[in-house]
ROMI-434357 format. One record per residue (C-alpha): residue in one letter; x, z, y. Coordinates in pm, whole numbers, plus 50000, padded with zeros to 5 digits. Layout:
N
AXZY...
***
This chain:
87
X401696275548103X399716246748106X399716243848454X402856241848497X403026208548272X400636195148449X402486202148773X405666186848599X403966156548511X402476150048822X406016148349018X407756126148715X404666103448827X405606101949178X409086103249074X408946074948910X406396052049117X408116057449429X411216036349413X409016006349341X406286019249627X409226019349884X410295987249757X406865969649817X406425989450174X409425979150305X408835945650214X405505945850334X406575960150675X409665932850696X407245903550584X404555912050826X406765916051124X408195884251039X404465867051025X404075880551325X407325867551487X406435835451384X402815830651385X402385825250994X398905828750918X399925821350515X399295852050290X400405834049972X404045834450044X404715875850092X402535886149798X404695863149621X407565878849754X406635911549726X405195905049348X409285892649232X410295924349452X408275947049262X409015927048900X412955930048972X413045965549084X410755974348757X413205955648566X416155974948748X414706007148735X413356006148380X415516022248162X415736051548413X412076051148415X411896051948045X414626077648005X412536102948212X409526093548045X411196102047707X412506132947802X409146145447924X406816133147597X409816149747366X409516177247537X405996184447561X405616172047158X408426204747150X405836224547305X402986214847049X405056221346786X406036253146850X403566280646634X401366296546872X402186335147010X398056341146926X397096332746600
***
């Protein structure tokens, strides 16, 4: 039984990172191609870029991210307070 909360946390986890992860690879791939286009040898300017990117999708994504969350902590707190089936 346990297991299987664990299992359930771990994919809300990855659930819930990954928008922002594909957010800041994406960028990351775009930026770097364009450095490479045209020979910028600044590293400043796309972890500033990708720093907003990853602030705005937070700030987009975070009552989604904190409605899952919920769901899964009232949920497990369900769990606890259930009597137990052995003693």
């Amino acid at each position: 039984m346990i297991i299987s909360y664990v299992n359930q946390a771990l994919w809300i986890a990855l659930m819930v990172s990954m928008p922002v992860v594909a957010v800041t690879v994406v960028l990351g791939f775009t930026l770097g191609f364009l450095q490479a286009i045209f020979q910028l040898q600044d590293q400043a300017l796309p972890f500033g870029i990708k720093l907003l990117a990853c602030v705005v999708s937070l700030v987009m994504l975070g009552p989604w991210i904190a409605g899952v969350m919920i769901q899964f902590t009232n949920q497990i707190l369900e769990v606890i307070s259930m009597p137990s089936m052995y003693g």
